[in-house]
C-alpha positions in Angstrom: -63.4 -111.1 68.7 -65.5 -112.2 66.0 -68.9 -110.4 67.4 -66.2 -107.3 67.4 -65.4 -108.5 63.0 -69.2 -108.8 62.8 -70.4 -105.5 64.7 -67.6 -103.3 62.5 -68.6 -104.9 59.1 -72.2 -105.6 59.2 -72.6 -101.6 61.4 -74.1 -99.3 58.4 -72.3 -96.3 59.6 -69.0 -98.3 59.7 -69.6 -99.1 56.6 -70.6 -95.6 55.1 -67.2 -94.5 57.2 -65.2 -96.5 55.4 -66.8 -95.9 52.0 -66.4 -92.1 52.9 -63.0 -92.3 53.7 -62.2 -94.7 50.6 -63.7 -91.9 48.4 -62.2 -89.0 50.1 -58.4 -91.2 49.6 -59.1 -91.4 45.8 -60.1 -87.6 45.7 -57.0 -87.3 47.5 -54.3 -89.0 45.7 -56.0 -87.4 42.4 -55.3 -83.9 43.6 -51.8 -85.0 44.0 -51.4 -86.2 41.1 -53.1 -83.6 39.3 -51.1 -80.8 41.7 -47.5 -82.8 40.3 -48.7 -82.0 36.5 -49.9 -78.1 37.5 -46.4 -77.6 39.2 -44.7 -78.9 36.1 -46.3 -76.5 33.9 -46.0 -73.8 36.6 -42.4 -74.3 36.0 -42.4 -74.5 32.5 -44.0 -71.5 32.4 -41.7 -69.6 34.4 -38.8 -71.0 32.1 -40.1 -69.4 29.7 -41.8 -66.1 31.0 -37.8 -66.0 31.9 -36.3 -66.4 28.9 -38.8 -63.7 27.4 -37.7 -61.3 30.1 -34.1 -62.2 29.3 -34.8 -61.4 25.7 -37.1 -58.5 26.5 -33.9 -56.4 29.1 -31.5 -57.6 25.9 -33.3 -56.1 23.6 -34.0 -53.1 26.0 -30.8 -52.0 26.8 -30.1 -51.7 22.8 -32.8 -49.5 22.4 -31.6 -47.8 25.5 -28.0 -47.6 23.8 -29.2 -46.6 20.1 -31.2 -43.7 21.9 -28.8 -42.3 23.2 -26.9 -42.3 20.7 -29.0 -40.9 18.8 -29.1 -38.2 21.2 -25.8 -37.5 20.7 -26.1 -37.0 16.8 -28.9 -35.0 17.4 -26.9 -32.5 19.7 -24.3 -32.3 17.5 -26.7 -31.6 14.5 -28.6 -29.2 16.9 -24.8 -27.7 17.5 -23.9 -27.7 13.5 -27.2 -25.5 12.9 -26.5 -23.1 15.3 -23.0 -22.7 14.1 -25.0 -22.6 10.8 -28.1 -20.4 11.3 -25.4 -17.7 13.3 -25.6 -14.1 12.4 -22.3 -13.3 10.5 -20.2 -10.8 12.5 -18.8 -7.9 12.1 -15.4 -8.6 10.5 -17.6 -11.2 8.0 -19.6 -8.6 6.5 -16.7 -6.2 6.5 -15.1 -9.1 4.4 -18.1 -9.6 2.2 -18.4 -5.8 2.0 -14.4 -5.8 0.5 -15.2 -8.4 -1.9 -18.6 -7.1 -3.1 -16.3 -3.9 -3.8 -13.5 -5.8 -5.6 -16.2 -7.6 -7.9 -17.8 -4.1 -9.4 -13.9 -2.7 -9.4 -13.7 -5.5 -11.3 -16.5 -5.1 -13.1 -15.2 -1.4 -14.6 -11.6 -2.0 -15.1 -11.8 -5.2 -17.0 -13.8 -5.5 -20.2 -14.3 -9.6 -19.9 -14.9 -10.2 -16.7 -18.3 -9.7 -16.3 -19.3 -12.5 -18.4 -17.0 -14.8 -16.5 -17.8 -13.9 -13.6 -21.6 -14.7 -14.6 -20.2 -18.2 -15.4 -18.6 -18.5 -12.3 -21.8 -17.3 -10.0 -23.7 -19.9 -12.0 -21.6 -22.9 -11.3 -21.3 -21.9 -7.7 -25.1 -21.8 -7.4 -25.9 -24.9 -8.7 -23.0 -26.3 -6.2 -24.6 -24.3 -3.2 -28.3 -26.0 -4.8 -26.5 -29.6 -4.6 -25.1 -29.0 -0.9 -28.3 -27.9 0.0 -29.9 -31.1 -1.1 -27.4 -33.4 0.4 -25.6 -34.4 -2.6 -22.4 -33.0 -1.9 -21.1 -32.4 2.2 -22.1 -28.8 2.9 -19.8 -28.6 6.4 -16.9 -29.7 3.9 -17.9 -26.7 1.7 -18.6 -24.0 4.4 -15.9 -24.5 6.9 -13.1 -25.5 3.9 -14.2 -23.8 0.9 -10.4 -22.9 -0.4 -9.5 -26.8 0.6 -12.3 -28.6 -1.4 -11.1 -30.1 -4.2 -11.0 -28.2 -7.7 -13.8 -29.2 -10.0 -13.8 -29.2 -13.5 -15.9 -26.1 -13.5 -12.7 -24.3 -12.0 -10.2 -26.1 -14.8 -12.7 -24.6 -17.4 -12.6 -20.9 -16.1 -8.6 -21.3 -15.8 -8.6 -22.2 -19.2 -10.5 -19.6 -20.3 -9.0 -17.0 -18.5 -5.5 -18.4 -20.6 -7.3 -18.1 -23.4 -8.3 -14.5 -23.2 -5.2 -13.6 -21.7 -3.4 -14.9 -25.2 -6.0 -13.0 -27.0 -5.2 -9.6 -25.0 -1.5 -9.9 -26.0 
């Protein structure tokens, strides 16, 4: 038994075997360990590529919601310009054709109206010139003009309309 003890450890290629195999153990148990820290980060890495992705649909879906909702306002402007830009019918311009003849009527039978009238047409322009610009709800004006609110433009021509009734009597 011992010439066996004595041929393993004194044989050179026993020897380089062993050596070989030590090394190749140590290489070994280094890729492990080093394969444990790599699957640590691998997962810490995919907590967070999945939080991100969490974030990122989140964050998706409310662009996805505020689009189309702004859609929706965008039909319903694209509606209200339509409505807006129409050609007036018929019956409209038959209307605007009775008025236009009431105002010169108007114009010949009564001596002062003329320059209230002017007044008036002023004061309606520069309203017209502030709906235009967004300062005061053009739908509220075009679809309600008779339900607006009176403005103090309208309390002045009452007045003077009073007042030059008096003076006619």
């Amino acid at each position: 038994m011992q010439s066996l003890t004595d041929l393993l450890v004194n044989n050179p290629f026993i020897q380089g075997l062993v050596l070989g195999l030590a090394v190749a153990a140590i290489a070994w148990l280094q890729g492990i360990v080093k394969n444990g820290k790599l699957n640590k980060e691998v997962n810490k890495l995919k907590d967070g590529l999945n939080a991100q992705i969490s974030t990122s649909a989140q964050n998706n879906a409310q662009y996805i919601r505020e689009n189309e909702e702004m859609k929706k306002k965008l039909a319903n402007m694209e509606m209200t310009l339509a409505t807006l830009s129409q050609k007036p019918k018929r019956a409209e311009l038959k209307t605007l054709y009775v008025y236009d003849k009431a105002v010169h009527l108007m114009y010949a039978r009564t001596p002062g109206f003329a320059t209230a009238w002017e007044s008036v047409i002023k004061e309606a322009e520069q309203e017209v010139a502030k709906a235009e610009s967004g300062i005061i709800p053009l739908m509220k004006k075009v679809f309600h003009p008779s339900l607006s609110a009176k403005t103090e433009s309208d309390e002045t021509v009452t007045e003077t309309d009073t007042e030059r009734s008096e003076e006619v009597q």
